[in-house]
N, CA, C and O of each residue as an XYZ file, in Angstrom:
240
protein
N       0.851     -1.181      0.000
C       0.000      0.000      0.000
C       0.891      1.236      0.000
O       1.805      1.416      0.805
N       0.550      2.047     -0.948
C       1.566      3.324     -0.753
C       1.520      4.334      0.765
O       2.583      4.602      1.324
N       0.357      4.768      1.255
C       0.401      5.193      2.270
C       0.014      4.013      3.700
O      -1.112      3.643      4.032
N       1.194      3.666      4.269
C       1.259      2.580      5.099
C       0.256      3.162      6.364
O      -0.530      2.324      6.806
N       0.209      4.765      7.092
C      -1.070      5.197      7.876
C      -2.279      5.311      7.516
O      -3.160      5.105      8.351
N      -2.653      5.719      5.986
C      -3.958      5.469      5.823
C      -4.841      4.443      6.078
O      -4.916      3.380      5.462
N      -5.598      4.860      7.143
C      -6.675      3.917      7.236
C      -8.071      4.422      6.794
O      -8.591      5.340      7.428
N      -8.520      4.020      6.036
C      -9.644      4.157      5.253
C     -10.305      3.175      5.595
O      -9.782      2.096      5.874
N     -12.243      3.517      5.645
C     -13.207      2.488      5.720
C     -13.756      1.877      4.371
O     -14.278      0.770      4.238
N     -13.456      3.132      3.087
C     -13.812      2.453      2.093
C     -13.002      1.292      1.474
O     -11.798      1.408      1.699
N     -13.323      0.272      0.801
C     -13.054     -1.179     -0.126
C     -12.066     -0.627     -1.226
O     -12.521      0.054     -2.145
N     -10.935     -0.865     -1.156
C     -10.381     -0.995     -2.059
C     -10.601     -1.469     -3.533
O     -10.998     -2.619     -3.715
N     -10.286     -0.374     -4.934
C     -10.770     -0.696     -6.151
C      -9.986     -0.159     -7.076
O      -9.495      0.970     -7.082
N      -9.847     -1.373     -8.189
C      -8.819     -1.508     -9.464
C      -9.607     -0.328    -10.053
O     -10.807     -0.129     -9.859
N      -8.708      0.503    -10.870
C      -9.254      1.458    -12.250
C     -10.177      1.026    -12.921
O     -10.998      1.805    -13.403
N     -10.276     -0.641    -13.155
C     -10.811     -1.073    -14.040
C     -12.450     -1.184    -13.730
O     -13.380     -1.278    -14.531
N     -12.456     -1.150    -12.626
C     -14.138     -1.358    -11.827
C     -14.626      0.017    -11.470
O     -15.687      0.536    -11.818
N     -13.619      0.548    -10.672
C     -13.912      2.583    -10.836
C     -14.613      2.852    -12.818
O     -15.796      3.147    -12.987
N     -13.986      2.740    -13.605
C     -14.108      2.886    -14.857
C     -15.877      2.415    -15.095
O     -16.794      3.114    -15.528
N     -15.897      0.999    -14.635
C     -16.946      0.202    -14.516
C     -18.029      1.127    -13.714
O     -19.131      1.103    -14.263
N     -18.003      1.465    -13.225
C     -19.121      2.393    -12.312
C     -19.390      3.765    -12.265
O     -20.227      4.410    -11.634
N     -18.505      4.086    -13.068
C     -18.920      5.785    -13.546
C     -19.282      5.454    -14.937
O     -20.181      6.235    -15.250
N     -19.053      4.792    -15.760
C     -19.813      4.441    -17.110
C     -21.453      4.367    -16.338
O     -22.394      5.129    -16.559
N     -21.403      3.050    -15.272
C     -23.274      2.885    -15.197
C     -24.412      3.980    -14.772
O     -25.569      4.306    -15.040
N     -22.822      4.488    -13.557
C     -23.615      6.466    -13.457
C     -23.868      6.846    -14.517
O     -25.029      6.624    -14.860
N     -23.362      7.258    -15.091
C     -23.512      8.127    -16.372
C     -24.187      7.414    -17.356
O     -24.266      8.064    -18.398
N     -24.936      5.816    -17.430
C     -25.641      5.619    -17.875
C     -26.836      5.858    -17.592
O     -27.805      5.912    -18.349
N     -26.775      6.013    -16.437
C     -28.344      5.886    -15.263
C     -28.433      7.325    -15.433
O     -29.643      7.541    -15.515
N     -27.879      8.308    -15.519
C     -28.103      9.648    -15.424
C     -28.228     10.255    -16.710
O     -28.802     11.340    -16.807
N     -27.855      9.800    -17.493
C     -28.087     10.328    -18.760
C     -26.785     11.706    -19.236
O     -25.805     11.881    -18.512
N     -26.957     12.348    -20.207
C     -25.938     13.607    -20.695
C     -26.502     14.464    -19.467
O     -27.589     14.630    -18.913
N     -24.882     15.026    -19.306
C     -25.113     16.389    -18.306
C     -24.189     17.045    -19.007
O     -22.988     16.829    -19.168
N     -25.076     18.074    -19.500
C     -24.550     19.394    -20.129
C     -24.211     20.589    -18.698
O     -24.903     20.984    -17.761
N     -23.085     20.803    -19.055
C     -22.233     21.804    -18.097
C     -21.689     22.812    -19.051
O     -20.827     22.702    -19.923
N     -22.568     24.039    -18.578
C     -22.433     25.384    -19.262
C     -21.289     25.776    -19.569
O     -20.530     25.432    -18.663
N     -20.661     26.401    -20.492
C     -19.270     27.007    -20.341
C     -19.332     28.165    -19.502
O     -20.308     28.280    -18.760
N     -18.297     29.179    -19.508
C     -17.741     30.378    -18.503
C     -17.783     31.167    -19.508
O     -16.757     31.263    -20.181
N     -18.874     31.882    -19.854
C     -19.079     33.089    -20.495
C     -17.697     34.133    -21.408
O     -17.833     34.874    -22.381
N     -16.584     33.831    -20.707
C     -15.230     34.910    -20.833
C     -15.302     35.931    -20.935
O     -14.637     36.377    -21.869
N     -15.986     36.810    -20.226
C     -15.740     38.043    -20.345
C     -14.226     38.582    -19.787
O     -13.710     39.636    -20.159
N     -13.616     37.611    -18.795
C     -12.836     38.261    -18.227
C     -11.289     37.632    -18.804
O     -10.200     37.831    -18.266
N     -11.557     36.805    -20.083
C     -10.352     36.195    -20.808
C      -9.522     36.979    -21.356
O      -9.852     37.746    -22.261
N      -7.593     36.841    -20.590
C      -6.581     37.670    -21.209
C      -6.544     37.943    -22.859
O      -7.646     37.795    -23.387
N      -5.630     38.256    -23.610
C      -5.633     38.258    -24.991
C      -4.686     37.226    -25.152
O      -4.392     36.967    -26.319
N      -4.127     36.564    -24.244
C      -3.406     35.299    -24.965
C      -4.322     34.649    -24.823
O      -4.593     34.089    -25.886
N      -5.040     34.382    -23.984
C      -6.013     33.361    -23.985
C      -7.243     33.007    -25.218
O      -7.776     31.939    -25.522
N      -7.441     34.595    -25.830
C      -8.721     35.099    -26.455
C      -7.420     34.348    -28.046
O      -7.833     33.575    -28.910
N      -6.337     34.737    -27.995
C      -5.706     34.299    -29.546
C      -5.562     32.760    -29.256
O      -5.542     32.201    -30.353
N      -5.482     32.088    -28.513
C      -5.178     31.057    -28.053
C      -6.636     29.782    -28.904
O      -6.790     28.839    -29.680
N      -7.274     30.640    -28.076
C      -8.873     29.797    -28.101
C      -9.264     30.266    -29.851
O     -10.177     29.652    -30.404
N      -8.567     31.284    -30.560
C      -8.822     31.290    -31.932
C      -8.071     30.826    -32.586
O      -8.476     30.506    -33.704
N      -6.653     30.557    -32.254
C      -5.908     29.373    -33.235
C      -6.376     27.851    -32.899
O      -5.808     26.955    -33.524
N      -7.161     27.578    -32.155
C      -7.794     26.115    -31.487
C      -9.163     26.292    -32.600
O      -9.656     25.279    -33.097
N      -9.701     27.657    -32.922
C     -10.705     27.516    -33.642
C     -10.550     27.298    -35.149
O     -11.263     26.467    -35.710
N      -9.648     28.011    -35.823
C      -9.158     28.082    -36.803
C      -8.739     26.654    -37.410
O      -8.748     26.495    -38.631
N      -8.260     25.300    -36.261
C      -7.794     24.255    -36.701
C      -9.144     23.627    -36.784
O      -9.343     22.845    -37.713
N     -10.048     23.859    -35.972
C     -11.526     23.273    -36.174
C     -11.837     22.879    -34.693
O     -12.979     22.583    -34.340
N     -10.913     22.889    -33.960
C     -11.447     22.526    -32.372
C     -12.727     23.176    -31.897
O     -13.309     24.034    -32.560
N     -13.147     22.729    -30.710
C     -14.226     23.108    -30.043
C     -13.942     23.741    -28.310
O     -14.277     22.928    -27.449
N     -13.454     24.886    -27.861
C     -12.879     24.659    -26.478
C     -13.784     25.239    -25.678
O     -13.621     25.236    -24.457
């Protein structure tokens, strides 16, 4: 175990079963759309940044 004091009550779990159980959440729950951040308050590197990301065809 990497931290030899942690004692934790929760069950120990492989990536592979974590992986396994946020897929069935997110089946059971369906799409959750999470708004973007408006930018009003975005630097100008940021503002050229997010337009060479557009220019290649990205979505950010």
């Amino acid at each position: 175990m990497a931290f030899k004091t942690l004692k934790t009550k929760r069950e120990v779990i492989s990536l592979t079963e974590l992986d396994k159980q946020i897929a069935a959440q997110r089946l059971a729950v369906g799409e959750v759309c999470v708004s973007q951040n408006a930018g009003t308050r975005r630097t100008e590197t940021k503002k050229a940044l997010l337009a060479q990301i557009a220019k290649v065809g990205g979505n950010w």
